[in-house]
C-alpha positions in Angstrom: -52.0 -163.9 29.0 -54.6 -160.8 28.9 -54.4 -161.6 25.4 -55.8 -164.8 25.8 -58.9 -163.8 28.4 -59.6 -161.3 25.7 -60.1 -163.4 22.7 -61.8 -166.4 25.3 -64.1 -163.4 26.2 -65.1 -162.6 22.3 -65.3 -166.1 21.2 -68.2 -166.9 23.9 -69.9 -163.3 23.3 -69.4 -164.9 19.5 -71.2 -168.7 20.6 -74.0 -166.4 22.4 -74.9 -164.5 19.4 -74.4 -167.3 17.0 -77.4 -169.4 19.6 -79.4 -166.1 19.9 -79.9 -166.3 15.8 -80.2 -169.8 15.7 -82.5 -170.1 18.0 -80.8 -172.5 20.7 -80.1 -169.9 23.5 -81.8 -171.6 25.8 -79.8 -174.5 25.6 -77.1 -172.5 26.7 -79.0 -171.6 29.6 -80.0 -175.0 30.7 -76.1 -175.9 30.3 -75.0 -172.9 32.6 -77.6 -174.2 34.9 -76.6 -177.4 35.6 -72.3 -176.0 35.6 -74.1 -173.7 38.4 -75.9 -176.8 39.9 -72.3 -179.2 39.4 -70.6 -176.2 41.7 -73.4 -176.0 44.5 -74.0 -179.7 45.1 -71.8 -182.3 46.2 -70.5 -184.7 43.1 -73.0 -187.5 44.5 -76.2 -185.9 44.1 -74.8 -183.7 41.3 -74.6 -187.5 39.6 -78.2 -188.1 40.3 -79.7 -184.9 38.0 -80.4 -186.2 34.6 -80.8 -183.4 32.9 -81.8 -179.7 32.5 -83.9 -177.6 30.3 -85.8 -174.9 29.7 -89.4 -174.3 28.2 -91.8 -171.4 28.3 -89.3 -169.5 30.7 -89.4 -172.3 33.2 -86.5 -174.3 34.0 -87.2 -178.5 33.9 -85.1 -180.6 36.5 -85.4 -184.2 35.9 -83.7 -186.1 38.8 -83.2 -189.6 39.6 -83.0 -189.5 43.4 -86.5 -189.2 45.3 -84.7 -187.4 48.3 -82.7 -185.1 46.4 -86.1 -184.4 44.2 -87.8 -183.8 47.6 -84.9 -181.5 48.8 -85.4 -179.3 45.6 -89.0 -178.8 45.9 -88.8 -178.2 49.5 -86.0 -175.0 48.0 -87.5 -174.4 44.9 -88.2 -170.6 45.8 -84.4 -170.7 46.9 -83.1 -172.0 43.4 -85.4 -170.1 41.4 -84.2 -166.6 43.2 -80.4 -167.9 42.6 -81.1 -168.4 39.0 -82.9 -165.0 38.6 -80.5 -163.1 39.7 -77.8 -164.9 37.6 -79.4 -164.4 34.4 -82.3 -161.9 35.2 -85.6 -162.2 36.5 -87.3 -162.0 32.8 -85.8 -165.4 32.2 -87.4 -167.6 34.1 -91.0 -167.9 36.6 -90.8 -171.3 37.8 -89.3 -174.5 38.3 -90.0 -178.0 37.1 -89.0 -181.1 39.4 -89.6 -184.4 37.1 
């Protein structure tokens, strides 16, 4: 089983280099953002975020739902502060609600 976890670990560290030279890294991002994002919020308004991104080290939320798109603008400072500290406060300086 360590085995496993081991080679699962190298693999990934593998994908991440592999997106770092091809130039798609952020991608990767974006997709841990919205796994982060599918964790925190409840399925139902998880269902209503279209999509993430990321563009000039900000992070672009489009959601469907004017309420939920209210709610993250009212806690923009909150998600932006989570996200920095996850991948480091270099990464990102703002975020997008669309």
């Amino acid at each position: 089983m360590k085995r496993n976890k081991k080679r699962e670990f190298q693999s990934s560290e593998l994908v991440k280099s592999f997106a770092r030279i091809h130039g798609f890294e952020h991608k990767l991002i974006a997709f841990e953002i919205k796994d982060f994002l599918g964790e925190y919020l409840d399925d139902s308004l998880f269902n209503e975020i279209r999509s993430v991104g990321i563009e000039d080290k900000c992070i672009i939320i489009k959601i469907d739902s004017p309420l939920l798109k209210h709610d993250f603008q009212m806690r923009k400072s909150f998600y932006l502060k989570k996200f920095q500290d996850k991948f480091g406060e270099d990464q990102f300086n703002d975020i997008r609600i669309l």
